[in-house]
C-alpha positions in Angstrom: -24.4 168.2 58.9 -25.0 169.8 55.9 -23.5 168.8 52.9 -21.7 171.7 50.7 -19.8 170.2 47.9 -18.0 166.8 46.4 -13.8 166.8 46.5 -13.7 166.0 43.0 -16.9 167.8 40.9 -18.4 166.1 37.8 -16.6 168.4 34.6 -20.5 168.2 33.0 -23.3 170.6 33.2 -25.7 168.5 34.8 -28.8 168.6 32.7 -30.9 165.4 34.2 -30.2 166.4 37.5 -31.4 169.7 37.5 -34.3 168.9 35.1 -34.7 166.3 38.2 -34.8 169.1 41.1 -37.2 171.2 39.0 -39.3 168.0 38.2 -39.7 167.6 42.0 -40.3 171.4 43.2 -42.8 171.8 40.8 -44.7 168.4 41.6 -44.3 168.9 45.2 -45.8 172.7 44.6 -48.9 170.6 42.8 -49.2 168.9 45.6 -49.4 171.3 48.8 -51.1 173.8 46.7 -54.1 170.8 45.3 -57.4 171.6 46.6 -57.4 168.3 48.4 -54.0 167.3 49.2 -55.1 163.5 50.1 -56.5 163.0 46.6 -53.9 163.9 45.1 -51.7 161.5 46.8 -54.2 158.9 46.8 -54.1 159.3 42.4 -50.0 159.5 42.0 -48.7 157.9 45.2 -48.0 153.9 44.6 -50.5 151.9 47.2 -49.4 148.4 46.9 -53.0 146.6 46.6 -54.0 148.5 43.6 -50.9 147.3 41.6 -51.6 144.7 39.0 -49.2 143.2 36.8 -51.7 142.4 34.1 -53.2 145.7 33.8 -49.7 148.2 32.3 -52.0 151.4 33.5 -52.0 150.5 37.0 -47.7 150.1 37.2 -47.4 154.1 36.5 -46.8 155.0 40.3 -44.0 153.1 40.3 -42.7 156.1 38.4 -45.1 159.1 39.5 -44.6 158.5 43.4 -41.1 159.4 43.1 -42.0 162.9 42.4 -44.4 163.2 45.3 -42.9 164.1 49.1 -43.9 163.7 52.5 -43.0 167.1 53.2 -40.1 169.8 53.2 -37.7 168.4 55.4 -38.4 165.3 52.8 -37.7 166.8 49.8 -34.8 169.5 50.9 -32.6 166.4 52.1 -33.1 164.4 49.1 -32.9 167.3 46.5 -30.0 168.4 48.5 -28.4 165.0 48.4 -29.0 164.7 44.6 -27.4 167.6 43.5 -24.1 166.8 45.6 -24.3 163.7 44.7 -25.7 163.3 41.3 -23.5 165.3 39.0 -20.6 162.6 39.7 -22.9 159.9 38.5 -24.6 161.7 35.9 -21.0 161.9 34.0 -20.0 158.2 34.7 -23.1 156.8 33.5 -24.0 158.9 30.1 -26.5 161.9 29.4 -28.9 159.1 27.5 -28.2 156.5 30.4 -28.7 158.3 33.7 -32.4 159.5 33.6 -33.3 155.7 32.6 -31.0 154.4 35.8 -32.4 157.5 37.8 -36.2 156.3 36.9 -35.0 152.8 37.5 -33.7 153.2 40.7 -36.9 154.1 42.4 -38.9 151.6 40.6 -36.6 148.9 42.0 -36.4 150.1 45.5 -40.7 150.9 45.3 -41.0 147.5 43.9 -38.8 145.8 47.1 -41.3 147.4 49.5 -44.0 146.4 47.4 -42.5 142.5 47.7 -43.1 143.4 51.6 -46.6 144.5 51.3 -47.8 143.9 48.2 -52.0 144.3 50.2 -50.8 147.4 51.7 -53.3 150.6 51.6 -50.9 152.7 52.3 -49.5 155.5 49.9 -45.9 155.1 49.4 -44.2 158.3 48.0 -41.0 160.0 47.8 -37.5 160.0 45.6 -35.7 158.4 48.3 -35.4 155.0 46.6 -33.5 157.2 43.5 -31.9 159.2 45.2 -30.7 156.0 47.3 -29.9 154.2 43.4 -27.7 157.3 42.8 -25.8 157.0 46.4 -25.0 153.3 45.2 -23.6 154.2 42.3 -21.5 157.1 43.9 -20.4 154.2 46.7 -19.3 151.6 43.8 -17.7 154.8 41.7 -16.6 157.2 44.0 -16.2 155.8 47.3 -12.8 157.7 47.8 -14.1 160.7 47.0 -14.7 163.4 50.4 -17.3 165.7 51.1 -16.9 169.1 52.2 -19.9 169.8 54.8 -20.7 172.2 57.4 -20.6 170.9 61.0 -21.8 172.7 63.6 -19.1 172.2 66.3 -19.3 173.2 70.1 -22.2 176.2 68.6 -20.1 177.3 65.6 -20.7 176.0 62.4 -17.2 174.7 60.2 -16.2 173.2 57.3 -15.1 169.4 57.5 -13.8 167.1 54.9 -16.0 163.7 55.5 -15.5 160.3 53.9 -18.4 160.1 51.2 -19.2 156.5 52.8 -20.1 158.5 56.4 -22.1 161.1 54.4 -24.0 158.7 52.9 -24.9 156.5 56.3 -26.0 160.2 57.5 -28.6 160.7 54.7 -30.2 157.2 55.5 -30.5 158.7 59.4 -32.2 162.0 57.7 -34.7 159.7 55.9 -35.5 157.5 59.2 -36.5 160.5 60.9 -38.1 162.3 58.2 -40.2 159.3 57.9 -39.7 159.3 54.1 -41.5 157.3 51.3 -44.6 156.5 53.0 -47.6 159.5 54.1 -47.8 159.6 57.3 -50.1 157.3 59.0 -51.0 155.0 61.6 -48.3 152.3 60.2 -47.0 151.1 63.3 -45.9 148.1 62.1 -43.2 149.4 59.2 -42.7 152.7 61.5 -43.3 155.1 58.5 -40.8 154.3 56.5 -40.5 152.1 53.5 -36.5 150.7 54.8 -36.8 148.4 51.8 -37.3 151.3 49.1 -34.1 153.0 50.6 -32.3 149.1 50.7 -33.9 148.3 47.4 -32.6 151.3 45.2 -29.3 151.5 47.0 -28.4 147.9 45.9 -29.6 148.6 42.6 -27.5 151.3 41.6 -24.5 149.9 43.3 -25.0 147.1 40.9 -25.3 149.2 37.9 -22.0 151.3 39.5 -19.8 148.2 39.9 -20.5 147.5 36.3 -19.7 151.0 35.3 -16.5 150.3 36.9 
């Protein structure tokens, strides 16, 4: 299913989330194109054991490792579900507002995994934990809203109108088998994939919706 376009479109030009997408493309660009790929990971990604609370320098991948991605299937579905998505939130929460709840969002969901793991050596990376803030919000604000997406049905592809709720379960099954938010690795034991970012930033921004309500 691919998501096309919201039932009822923000009436903004949305600035942060285009300045987002570009922000992302051009980071992710960085990062296939680096000499050493790994390295660059290893210096932006957020690896939970080199996190300390009394040293400020060391809490910036909380914010850099959103910008990073696991690869393209990664970033397509998460830009893609931003700029469907994001537009309606971006208008409800405030031009000054949104980038701060946007940043926020994948702080809080990096920081649940981090809670998890907090010794892990593994890089975790990837906007799903803001782009799961921004579904939130859209489920507090907009959960009546539909989505027009393309189905394929019986070999031919068609236009559906689909509850916004159902489209957002379906981007949580493109992340589990994207294996988002974490480089791949031998991590058996989480699965590749940092569930708590995703549940983290999704409760967060439903917070911050139902207050916008």
């Amino acid at each position: 299913m691919i998501p096309l376009r919201d039932s009822h479109p923000a009436n903004i030009f949305p600035f942060w989330v285009i300045a987002i997408i570009a922000a992302n493309i051009c980071v992710f660009f960085l990062e296939i194109s680096a000499p050493d790929p790994e390295t660059f990971i290893s210096q932006f990604a957020l690896i939970p054991r080199l996190i300390d609370f009394s040293l400020p320098e060391t809490l910036f991948p909380f914010i850099s490792s959103q910008f990073l991605h696991g690869g393209f299937i990664h970033i397509i579905s998460n830009m893609l579900f931003l700029w469907i998505f994001g537009d309606n939130v971006e208008g409800r929460l405030g031009f000054l507002f949104f980038p701060v709840f946007y940043l926020a969002s994948g702080a809080a969901g990096a920081f649940a995994q981090y809670i998890l793991m907090p010794a892990g050596d593994i890089p975790m990376l990837g906007a799903s934990g803001a782009i799961a803030g921004v579904l939130g919000a859209y489920f507090a604000l907009f959960s009546h809203h539909t989505i027009k997406t393309l189905v394929p049905i019986f070999g031919f592809f068609t236009v559906v109108d689909i509850p916004a709720s159902v489209m957002l379960f379906y981007w949580f099954i493109t992340q589990l088998f994207s294996g988002t938010a974490s480089i791949v690795a031998d991590t058996a034991s989480m699965g590749g994939v940092a569930f708590f970012a995703h549940a983290g930033g999704f409760v967060f921004g439903w917070v911050v919706g139902r207050f916008f309500r």
